[in-house]
Each structure stands twice: as C-alpha cells, then as structure tokens.
MDTraj code that builds the backbone (N, CA, C; nanometers):
import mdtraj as md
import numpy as np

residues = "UNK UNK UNK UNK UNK UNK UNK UNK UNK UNK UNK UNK UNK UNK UNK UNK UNK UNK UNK UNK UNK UNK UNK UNK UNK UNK UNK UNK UNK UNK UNK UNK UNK UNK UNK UNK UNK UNK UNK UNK UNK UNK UNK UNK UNK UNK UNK UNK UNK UNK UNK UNK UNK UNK UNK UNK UNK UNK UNK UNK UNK UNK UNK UNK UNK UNK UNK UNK UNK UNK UNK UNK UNK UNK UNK UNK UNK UNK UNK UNK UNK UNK UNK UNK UNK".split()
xyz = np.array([
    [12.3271, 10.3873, 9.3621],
    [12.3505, 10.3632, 9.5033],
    [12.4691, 10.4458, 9.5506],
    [12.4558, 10.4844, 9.6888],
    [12.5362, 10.5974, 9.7455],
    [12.6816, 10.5074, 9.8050],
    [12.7636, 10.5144, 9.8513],
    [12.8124, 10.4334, 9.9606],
    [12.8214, 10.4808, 10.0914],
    [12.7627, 10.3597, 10.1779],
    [12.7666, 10.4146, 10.3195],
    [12.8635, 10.4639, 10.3950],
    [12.9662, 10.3740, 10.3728],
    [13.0933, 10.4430, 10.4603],
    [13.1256, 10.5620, 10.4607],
    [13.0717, 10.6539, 10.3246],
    [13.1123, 10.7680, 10.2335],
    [13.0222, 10.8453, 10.3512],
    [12.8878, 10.8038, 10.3325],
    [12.7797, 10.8964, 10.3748],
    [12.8308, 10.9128, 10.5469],
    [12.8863, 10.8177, 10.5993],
    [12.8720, 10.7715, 10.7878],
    [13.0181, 10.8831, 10.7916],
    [13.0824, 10.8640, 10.7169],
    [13.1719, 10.9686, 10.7503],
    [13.1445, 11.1417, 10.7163],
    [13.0498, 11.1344, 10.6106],
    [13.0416, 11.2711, 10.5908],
    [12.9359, 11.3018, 10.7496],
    [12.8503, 11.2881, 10.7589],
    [12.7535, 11.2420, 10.8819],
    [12.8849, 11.2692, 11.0158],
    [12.9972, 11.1858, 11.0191],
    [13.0591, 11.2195, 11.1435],
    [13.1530, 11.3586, 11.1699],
    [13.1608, 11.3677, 10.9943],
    [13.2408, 11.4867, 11.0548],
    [13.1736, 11.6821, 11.1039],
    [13.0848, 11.6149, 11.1066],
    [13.0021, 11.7780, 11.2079],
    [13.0195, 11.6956, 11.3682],
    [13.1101, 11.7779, 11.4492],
    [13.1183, 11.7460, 11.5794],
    [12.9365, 11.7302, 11.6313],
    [12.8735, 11.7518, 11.5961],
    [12.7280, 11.7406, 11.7186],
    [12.6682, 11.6002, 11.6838],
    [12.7449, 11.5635, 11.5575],
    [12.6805, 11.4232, 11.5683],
    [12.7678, 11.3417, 11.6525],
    [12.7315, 11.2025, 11.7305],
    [12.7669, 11.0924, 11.7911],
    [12.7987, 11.0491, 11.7122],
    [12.7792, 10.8543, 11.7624],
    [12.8120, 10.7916, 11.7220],
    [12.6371, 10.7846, 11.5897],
    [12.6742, 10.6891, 11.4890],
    [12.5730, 10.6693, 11.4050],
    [12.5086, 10.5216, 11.3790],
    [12.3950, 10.5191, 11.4019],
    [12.3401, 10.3615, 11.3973],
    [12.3568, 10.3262, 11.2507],
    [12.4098, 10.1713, 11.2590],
    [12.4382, 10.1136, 11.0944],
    [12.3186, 10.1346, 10.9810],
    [12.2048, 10.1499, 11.0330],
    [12.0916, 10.1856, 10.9920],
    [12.1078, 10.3156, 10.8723],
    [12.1509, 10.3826, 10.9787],
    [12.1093, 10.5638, 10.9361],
    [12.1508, 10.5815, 10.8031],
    [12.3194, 10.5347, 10.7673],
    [12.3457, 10.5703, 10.6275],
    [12.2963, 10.5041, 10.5147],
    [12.2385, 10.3896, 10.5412],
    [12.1790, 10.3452, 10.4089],
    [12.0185, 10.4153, 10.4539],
    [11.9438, 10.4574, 10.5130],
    [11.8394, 10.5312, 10.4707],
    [11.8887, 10.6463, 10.4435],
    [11.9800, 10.7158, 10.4833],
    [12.0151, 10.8825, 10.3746],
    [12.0783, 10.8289, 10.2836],
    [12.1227, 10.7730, 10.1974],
    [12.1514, 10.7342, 10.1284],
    [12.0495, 10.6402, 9.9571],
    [11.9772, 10.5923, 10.0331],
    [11.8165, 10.5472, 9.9567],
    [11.7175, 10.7085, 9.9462],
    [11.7470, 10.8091, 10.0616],
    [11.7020, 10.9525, 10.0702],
    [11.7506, 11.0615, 9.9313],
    [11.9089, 10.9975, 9.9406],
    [11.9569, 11.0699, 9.8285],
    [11.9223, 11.0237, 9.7016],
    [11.9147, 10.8774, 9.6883],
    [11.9224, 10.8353, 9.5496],
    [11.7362, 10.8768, 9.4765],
    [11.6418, 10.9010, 9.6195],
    [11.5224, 10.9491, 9.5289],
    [11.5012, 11.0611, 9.5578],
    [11.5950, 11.1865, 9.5904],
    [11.6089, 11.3467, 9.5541],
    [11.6967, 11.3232, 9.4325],
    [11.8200, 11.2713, 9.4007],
    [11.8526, 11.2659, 9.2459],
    [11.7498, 11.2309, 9.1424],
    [11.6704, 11.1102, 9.2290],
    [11.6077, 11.0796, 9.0984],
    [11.4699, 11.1817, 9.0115],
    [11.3965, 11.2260, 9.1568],
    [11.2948, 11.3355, 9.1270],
    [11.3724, 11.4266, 9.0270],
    [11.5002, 11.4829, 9.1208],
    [11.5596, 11.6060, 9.0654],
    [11.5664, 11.5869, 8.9011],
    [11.6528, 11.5036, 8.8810],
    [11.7026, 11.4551, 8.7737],
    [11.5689, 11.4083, 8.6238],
    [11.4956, 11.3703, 8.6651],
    [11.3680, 11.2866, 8.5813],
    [11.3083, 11.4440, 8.5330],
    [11.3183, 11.5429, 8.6745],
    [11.2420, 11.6903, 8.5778],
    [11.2759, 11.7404, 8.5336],
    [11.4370, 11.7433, 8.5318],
    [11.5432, 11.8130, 8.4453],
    [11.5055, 11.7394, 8.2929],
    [11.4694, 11.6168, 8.3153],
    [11.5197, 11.5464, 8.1651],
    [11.3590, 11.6001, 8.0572],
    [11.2639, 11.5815, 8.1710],
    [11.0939, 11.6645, 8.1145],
    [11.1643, 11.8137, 8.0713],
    [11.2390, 11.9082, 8.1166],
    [11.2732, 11.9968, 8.0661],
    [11.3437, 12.0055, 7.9668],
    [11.4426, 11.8928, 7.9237],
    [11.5049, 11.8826, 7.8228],
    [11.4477, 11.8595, 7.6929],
    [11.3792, 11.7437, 7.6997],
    [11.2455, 11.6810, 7.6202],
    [11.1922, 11.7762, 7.5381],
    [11.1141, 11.9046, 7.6389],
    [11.0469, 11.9923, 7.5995],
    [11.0848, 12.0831, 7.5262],
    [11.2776, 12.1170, 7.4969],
    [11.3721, 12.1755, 7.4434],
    [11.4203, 12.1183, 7.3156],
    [11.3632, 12.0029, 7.3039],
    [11.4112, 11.9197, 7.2144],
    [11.5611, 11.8757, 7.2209],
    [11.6158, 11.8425, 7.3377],
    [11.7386, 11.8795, 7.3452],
    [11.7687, 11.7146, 7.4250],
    [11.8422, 11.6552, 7.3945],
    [11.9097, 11.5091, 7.4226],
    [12.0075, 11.5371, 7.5619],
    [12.0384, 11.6365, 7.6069],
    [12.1473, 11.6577, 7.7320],
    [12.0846, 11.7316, 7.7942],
    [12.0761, 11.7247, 7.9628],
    [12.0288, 11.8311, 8.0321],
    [12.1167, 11.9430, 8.0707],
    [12.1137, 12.0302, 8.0944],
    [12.2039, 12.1460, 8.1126],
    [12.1854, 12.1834, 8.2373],
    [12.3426, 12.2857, 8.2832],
    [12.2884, 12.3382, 8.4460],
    [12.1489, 12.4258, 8.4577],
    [12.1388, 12.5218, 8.3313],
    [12.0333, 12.5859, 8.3135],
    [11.9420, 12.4791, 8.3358],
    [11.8889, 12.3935, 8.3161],
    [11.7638, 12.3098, 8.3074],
    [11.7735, 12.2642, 8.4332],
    [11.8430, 12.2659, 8.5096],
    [11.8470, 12.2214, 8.6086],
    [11.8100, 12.3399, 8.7563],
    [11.8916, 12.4779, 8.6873],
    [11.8304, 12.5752, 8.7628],
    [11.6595, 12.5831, 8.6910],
    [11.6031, 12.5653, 8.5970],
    [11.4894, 12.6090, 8.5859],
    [11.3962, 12.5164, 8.6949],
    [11.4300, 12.3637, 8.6757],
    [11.3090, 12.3065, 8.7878],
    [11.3041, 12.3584, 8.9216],
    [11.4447, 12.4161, 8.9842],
    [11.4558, 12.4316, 9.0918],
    [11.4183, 12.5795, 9.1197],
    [11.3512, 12.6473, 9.0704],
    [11.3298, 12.7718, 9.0758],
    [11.1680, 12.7844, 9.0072],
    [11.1203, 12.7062, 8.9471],
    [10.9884, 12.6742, 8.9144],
    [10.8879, 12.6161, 9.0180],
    [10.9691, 12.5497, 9.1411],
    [10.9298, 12.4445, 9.2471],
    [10.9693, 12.5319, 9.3508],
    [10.8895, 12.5344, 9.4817],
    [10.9041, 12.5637, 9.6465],
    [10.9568, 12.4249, 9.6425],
    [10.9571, 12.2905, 9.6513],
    [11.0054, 12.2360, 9.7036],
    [11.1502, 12.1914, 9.6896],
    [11.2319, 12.2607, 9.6362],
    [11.3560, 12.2395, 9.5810],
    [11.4034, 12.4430, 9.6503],
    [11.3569, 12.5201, 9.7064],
    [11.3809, 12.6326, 9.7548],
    [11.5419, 12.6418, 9.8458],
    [11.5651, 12.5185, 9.8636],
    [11.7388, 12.5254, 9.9675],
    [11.8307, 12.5063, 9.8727],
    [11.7813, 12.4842, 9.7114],
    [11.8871, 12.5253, 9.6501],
    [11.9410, 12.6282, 9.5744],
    [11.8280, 12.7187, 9.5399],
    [11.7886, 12.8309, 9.4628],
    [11.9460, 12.8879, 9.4757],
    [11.9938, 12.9197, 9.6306],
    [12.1399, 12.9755, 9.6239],
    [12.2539, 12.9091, 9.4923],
    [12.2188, 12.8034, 9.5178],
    [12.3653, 12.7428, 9.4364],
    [12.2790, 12.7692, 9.3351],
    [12.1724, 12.7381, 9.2807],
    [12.1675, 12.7343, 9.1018],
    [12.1549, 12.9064, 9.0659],
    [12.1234, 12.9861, 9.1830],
    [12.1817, 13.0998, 9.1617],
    [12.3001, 13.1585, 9.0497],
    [12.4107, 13.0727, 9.0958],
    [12.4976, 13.0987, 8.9956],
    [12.5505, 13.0872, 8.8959],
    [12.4097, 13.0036, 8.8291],
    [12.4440, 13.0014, 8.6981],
    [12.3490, 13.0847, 8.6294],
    [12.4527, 13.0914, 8.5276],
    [12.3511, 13.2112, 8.4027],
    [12.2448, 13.1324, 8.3394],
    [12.1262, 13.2311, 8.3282],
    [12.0248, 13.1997, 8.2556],
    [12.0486, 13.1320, 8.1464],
    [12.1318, 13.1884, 8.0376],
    [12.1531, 13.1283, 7.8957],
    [12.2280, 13.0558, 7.8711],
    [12.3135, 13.0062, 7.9900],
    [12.4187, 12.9133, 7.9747],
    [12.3393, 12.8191, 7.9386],
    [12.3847, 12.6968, 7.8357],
    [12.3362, 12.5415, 7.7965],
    [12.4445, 12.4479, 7.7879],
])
top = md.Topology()
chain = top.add_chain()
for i, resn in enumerate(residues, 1):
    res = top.add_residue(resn, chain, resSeq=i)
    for name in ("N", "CA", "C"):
        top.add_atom(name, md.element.get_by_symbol(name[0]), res)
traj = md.Trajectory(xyz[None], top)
C-alpha cells in the first residue's frame, strides 16, 4: 500500500492541478500497487527462468523492453547495462 497523503501531495505539486478529491489518491495509489505488481511478478518469471533467486535491474530492463506496454519506461531502463546483474 502507497500512502495517500504522499501521493495528494506529489499530485499537488504540478501547479495545473487544483484542488484533489479524497477519492483520487487512493485510486492512484491501488493504480500503483498493480503496475508494481504486474511489473514486478515478470521480473521474478525472468528470474526463475535464470535460475536466479534475486531479480536484477537487468531483468527488469528486459521485461520492459520485451513489452509495448511498459514503452514510457524504456528511457530510464535505458541506462542500465545489459550485463549488469
């Protein structure tokens, strides 16, 4: 679980947002916890498949670069090296 106050403030500090309904941060927040969890569950199928007990940033750039739907992060896992583990 995320915390809301955390999320309502990150949320306020871009001037174009208003005010925020009490609502909003616990659904981005339930939003985030099942993009970690997808993210995270294919990293660990990649690990599995490595025989390997820890996931690595590498394993983590591989799902996200194997998948269009993970494409807004490609920049950041960009910078990690291929062979890093």
């Amino acid at each position: 679980k995320f915390p809301t106050a955390r999320i309502k403030r990150i949320m306020q500090a871009d001037e174009e947002v208003g005010k925020v309904a009490q609502q909003t941060p616990i659904a981005v927040g339930k939003a985030l916890e099942l993009f970690m969890v997808a993210l995270v569950t294919r990293s660990a199928d990649v690990a599995r498949q490595r025989n390997s007990k820890r996931v690595s940033a590498a394993m983590l750039k591989q799902v996200v670069e194997a998948d269009d739907q993970w494409d807004f992060l490609r920049d950041i896992v960009g910078k990690i090296e291929a062979g890093e583990e």
